[in-house]
C-alpha positions in Angstrom: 3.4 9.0 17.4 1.7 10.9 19.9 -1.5 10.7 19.4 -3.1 7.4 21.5 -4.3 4.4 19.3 -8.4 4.2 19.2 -8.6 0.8 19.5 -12.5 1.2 20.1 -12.4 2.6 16.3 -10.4 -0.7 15.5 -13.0 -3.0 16.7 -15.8 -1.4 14.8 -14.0 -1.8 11.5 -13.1 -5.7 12.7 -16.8 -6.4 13.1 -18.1 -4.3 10.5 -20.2 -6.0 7.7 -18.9 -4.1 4.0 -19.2 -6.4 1.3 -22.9 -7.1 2.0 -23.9 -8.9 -1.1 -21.1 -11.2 -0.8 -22.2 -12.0 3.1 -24.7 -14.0 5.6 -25.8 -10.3 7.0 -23.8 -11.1 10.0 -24.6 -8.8 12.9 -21.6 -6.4 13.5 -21.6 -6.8 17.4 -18.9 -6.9 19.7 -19.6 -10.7 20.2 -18.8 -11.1 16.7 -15.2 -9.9 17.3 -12.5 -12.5 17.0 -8.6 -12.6 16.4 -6.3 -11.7 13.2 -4.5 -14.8 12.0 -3.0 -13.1 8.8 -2.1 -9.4 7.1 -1.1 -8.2 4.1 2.3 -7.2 3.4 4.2 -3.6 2.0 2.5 -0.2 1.2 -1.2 0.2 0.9 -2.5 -0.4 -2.5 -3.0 2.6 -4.5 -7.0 2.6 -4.6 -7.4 2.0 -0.8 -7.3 4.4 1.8 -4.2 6.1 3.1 -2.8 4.0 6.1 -4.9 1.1 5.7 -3.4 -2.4 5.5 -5.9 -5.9 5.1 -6.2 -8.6 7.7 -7.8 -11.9 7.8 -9.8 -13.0 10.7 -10.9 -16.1 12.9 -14.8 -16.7 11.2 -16.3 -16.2 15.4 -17.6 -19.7 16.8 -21.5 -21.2 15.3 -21.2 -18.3 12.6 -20.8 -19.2 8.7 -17.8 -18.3 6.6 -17.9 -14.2 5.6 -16.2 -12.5 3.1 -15.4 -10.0 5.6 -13.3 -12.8 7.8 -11.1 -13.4 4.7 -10.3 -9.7 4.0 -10.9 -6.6 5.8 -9.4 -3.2 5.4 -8.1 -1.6 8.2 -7.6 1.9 8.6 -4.9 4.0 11.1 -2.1 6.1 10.6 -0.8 5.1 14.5 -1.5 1.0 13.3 0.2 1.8 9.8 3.6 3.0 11.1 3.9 -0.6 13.5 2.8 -3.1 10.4 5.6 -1.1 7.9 8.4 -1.5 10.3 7.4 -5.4 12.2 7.5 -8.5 10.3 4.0 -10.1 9.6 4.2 -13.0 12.5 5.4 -9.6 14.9 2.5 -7.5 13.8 -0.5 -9.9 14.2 0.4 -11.0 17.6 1.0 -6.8 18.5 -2.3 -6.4 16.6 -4.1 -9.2 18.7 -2.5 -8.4 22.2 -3.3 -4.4 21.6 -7.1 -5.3 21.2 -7.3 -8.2 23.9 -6.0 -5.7 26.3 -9.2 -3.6 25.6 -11.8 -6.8 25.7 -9.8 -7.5 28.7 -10.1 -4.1 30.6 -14.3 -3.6 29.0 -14.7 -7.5 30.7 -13.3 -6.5 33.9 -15.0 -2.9 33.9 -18.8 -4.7 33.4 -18.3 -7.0 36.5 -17.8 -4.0 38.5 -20.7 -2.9 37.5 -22.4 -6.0 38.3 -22.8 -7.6 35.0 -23.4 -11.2 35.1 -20.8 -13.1 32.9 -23.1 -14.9 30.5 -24.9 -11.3 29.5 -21.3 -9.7 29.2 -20.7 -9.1 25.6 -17.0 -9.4 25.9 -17.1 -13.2 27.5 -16.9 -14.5 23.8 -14.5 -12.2 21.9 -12.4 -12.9 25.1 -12.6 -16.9 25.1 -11.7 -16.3 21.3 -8.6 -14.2 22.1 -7.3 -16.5 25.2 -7.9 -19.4 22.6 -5.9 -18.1 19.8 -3.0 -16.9 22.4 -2.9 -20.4 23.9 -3.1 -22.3 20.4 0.3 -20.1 19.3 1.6 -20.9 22.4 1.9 -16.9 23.3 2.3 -15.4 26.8 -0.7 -13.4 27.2 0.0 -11.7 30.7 2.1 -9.6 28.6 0.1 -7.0 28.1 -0.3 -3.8 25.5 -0.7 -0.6 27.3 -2.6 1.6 25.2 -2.2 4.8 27.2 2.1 4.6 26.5 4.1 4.9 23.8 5.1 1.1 23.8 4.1 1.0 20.1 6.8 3.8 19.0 9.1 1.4 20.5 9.6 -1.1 18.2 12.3 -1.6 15.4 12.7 1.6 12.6 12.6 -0.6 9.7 11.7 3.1 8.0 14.3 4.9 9.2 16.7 2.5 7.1 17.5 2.4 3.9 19.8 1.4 0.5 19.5 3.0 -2.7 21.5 1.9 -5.9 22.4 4.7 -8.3 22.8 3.6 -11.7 24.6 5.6 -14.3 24.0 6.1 -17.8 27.8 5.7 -18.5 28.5 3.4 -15.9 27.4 -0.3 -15.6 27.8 -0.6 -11.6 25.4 0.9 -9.3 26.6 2.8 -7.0 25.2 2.6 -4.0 23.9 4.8 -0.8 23.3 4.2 3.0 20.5 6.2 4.7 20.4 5.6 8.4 20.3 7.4 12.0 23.3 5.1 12.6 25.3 5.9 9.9 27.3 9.0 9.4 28.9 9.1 5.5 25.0 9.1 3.8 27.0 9.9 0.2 26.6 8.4 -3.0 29.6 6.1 -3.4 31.6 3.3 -5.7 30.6 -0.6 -3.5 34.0 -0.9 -4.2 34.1 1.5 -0.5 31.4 0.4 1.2 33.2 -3.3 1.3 30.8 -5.0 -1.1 33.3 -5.5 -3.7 36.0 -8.3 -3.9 38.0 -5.6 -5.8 37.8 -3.3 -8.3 35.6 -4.6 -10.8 33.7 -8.0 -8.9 31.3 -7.5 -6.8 30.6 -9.8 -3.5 27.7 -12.0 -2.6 26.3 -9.2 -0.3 26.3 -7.0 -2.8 24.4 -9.0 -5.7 21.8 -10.1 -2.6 21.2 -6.6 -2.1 20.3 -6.0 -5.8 18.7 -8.5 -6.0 16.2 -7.0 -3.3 16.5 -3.4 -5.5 15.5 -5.0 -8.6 13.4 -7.9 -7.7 11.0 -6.7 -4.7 10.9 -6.7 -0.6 10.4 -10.1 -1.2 12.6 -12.5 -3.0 11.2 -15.9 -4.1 14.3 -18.1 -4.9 11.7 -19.5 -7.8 12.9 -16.0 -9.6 16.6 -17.2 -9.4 16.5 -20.7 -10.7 19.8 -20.1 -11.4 20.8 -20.1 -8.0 21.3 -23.0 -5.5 18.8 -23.2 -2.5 20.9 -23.8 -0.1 23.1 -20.9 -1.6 20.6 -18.3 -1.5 19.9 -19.1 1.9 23.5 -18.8 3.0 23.5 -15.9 0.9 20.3 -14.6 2.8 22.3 -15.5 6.4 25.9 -13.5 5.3 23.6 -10.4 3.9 21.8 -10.1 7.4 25.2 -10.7 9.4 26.4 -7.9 7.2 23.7 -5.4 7.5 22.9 -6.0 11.2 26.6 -4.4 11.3 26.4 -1.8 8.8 23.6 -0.5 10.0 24.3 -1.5 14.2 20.7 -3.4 14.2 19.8 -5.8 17.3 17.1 -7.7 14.6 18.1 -9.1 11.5 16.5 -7.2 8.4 15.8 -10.4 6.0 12.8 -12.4 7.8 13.3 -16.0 7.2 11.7 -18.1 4.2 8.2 -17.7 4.4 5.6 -20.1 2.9 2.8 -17.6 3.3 4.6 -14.7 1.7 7.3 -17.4 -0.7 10.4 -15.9 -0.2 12.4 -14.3 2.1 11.2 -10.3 2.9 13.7 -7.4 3.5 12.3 -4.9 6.3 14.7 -1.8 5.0 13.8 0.0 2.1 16.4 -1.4 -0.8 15.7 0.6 -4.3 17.0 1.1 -7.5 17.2 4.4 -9.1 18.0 5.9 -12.7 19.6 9.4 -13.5 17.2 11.9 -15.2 19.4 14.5 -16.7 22.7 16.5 -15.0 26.0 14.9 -14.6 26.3 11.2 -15.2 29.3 8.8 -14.1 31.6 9.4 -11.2 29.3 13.1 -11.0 27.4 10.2 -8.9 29.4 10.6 -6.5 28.7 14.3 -5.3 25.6 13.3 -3.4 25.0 17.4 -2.8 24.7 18.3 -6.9 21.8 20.3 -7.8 22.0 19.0 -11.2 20.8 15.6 -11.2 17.1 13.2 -10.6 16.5 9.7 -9.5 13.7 7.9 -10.8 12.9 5.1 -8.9 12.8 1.9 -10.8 12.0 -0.5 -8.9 8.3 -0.6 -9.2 7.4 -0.1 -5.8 
């Protein structure tokens, strides 16, 4: 990421008025500017722009409720990259320390220049921000700096991934390992990779994982009614103790439960794909064969 983050192009798309019709005609003014307090999760949808995520904002002090404060599109490819690969509680408070750093430096800037604080247009978006940071109880001396590369230094969620392999003839996935960290990136039987008991039953990891492949980044124990609570949590806990080692990760990959999302969210990619043609079987297992697709089934 080496081009640096507009976060003046940010602002203007947090304060800007779209869905007229459905709004007050706020003004979009810098005084209107005011914190995140949720985003969206996963890839952008397919009819919105490329790189753009949504976010929900604080409706600014003495101003009525705006469609606009309940959903806004944000665009950045720079942005994009840090809300794929931190969790949603990581991301907003990034999000909202990156653009209080700016209201902080533009408040600072205009008393130089001799700008009385009550005809500083940054005095309110900066009581909003200081607000929000004390009411979550966040250090807000630790500041962004927008002229680094802090924001490439963050946890690759993207860099990871898991892909099953089914086969036509076979009833197990196999399964693949895709990371920076990991050296053997072939197509192989779980049985090897430690996620079978033995030869034929797999472990807890292992159905956790497909789980993820087949049922979403998200898993909402509602979809598994079938499965204890408390045992898809400790589940949940062995599968992140497991693939914090796999793949040598300081984080844990699974976020806990969460109420706003209902489930528990997976940061690595974990897909499920079907052969298209070419071999089939233990062919699977020659991860360099010309002769063979992968559809991706997993709706995603």
């Amino acid at each position: 990421m080496s081009a640096e983050l507009n976060i003046s192009d940010i602002i203007k798309q947090l304060i800007a008025v779209v869905n007229v019709q459905l709004n007050d005609l706020r003004e979009e003014h810098i005084q209107n500017l005011t914190p995140i307090d949720d985003v969206s999760t996963g890839p952008t949808p397919p009819l919105d722009p490329e790189f753009s995520f949504s976010v929900s904002k604080q409706t600014p002090k003495g101003a009525k409720f705006s469609f606009d404060d309940m959903m806004t599109v944000i665009t950045s490819e720079e942005l994009y990259l840090l809300y794929m690969e931190l969790s949603r509680e990581e991301f907003i408070v990034k999000f909202n320390k990156m653009v209080y750093e700016l209201i902080s430096r533009r408040l600072e800037e205009d008393r130089d220049r001799n700008v009385h604080d009550e005809d500083n247009i940054w005095m309110r978006p900066n009581a909003a921000f200081i607000e929000w940071f004390h009411e979550n109880e966040i250090e807000i001396d630790d500041n962004v700096d927008l002229n680094t590369d802090e924001i490439t230094r963050v946890p690759r969620w993207s860099e990871h991934s898991i892909v099953f392999h089914q086969a036509r003839t076979n009833n197990i996935p196999f399964i693949r390992f895709i990371s920076p960290n990991i050296e053997d990136d072939s197509v192989m039987h779980p049985y090897a990779a430690g996620l079978y008991v033995n030869q034929t039953t797999p472990n807890k990891i292992y159905e956790t994982l497909l789980m993820f492949a087949t049922g979403g980044r998200t898993l909402n124990p509602a979809n598994f009614p079938d499965i204890n609570r408390n045992n898809l949590s400790q589940m949940i806990g062995r599968t992140n103790l497991w693939l914090m080692e796999k793949f040598n990760l300081s984080d844990k990959p699974i976020e806990r439960y969460s109420q706003s999302r209902v489930g528990y969210t997976i940061r690595i990619s974990v897909t499920l794909t079907t052969p298209q043609g070419g071999p089939d079987a233990m062919d699977l297992l020659d991860s360099s064969h010309d002769g063979i697709s992968f559809v991706d089934t997993s709706g995603r």
